[in-house]
N, C-alpha and C positions, 0 to 999 in steps of 0.2 A: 541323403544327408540326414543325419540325427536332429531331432527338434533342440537339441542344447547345443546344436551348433549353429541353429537358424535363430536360435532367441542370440547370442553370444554377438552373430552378425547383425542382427536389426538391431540391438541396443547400442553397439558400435556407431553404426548410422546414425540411430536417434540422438546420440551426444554431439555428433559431427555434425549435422542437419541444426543441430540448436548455436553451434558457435558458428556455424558459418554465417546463420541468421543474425546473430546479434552485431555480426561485421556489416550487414548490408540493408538489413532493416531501420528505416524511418519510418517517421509519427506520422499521423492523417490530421487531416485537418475535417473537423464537422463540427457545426453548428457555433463557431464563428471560435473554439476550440483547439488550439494543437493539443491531440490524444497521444498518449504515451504508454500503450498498454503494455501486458509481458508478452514477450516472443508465441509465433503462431505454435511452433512445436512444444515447447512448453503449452499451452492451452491445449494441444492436443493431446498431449501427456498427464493431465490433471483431468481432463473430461474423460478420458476413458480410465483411465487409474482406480477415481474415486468409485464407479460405479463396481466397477469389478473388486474392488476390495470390498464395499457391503455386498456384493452376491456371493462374495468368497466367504463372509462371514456369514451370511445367512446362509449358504450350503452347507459349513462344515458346524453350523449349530444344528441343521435338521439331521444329518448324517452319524455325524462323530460326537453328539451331548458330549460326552466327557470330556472331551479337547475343548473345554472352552475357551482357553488361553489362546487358541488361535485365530476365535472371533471376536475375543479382546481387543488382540494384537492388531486385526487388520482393520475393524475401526477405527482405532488410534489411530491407525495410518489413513484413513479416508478426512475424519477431523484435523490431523496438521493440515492435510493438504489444502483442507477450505481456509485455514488458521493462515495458513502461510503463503498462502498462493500472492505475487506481487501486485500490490494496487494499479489499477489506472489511473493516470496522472492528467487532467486535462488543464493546461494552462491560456487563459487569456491576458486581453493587456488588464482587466482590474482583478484578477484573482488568480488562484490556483484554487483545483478540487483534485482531491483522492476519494476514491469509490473503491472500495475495498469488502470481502465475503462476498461476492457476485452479487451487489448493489445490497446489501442489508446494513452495510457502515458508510456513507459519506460526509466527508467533510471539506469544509469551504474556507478560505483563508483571503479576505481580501487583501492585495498590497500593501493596503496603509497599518493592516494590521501584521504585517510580514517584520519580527525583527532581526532575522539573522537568513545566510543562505551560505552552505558550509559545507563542503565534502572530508566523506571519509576513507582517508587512503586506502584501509583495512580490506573494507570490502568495496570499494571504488562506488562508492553511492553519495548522491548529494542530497541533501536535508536539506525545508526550507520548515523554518519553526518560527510560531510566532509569538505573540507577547505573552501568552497563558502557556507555553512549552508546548503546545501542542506541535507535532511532526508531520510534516509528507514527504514520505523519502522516495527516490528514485533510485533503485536496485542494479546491479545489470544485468538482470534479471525481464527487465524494463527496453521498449526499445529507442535507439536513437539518443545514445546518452552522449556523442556531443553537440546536436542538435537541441538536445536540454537545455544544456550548461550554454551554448552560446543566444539562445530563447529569453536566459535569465537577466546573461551581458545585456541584451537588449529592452529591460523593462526603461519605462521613462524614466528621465532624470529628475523628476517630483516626488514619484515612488520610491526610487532605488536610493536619493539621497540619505534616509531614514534605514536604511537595512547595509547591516554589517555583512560582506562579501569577504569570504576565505572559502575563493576555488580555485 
C-alpha cells in the first residue's frame, strides 16, 4: 500500500473517530466543576499538528533558505491552531469559566453578572455574555452540548431570573 493511501485512510478515520466522539462524549465533573473541554481527537490532532508544523518549519528553513514561504506558511498554521483551539468551559452553580491558549486566557463570569444565554443556529454554538459583552461560547467542537444547554435550564431561579434565555 502507497503512503498517500495510508494518509487518505487514517484522515478518513480521524474525521469519523471525531464525529462519532462528539455523538457520545460527556463532560467530567472535577473539582466541584462540570468541564466541557474540546473532543479527545481533536486534542490529539492539535497536540501533534502544532509540533510538527514548527519542525516542518524549522527543517525546511535549515534545508531549503529560499523557500521561506513554507516556514511562513506552516507557522501560521501552528499559531491558528493555538488561536483557535476551543476553550474549556467549566461551569458551576455560581459561575462559568473559559480557559482558553492552554491556560494563558481565562475568564470568569459569575451568574449574577450573566446577561444573556443564546445560541447560534449557524454554527450550533451557545454563548453566555455578560453585562461588559464579554463571551464564552461553547463550540461543537466542545463536548456534551446537550448536557450544556440542559446544565444552563438548570441554574437557580435567583440567577436565571435576571438572564435573558434564547435556546
Amino acid at each position: 500500500m502507497s503512503s498517500s493511501i495510508i494518509t487518505i485512510i487514517v484522515s478518513i478515520g480521524a474525521i469519523n473517530w471525531c464525529v462519532a466522539e462528539a455523538r457520545w462524549a460527556k463532560s467530567k465533573v472535577k473539582d466541584g466543576y462540570k468541564v466541557y473541554s474540546a473532543l479527545t481527537g481533536l486534542k490529539v490532532l492539535y497536540f501533534t499538528g502544532i509540533p510538527l508544523f514548527v519542525y516542518g518549519a524549522i527543517l525546511n528553513c535549515i534545508e531549503t533558505p529560499g523557500e521561506s514561504w513554507v516556514s511562513a506558511t506552516l507557522l501560521t498554521l501552528a499559531i491558528l491552531c493555538i488561536v483557535f483551539f476551543p476553550a474549556t468551559i467549566l461551569l458551576s452553580r455560581e459561575r462559568a469559566v473559559s480557559v482558553r491558549w492552554f491556560g494563558l486566557r481565562r475568564m470568569e463570569m459569575n451568574w449574577n453578572e450573566v446577561d444573556a444565554i443564546y445560541s447560534n443556529p449557524e454554527d450550533r454554538s451557545i454563548i453566555i455574555q455578560d453585562k461588559k459583552q464579554q463571551r464564552i461560547i461553547h463550540t461543537i467542537l466542545n463536548v456534551d452540548h446537550e448536557g450544556f444547554v440542559s446544565e444552563l435550564r438548570l441554574l437557580p431561579a435567583t440567577v436565571s431570573k435576571n438572564i435573558t434565555f434564547q435556546l
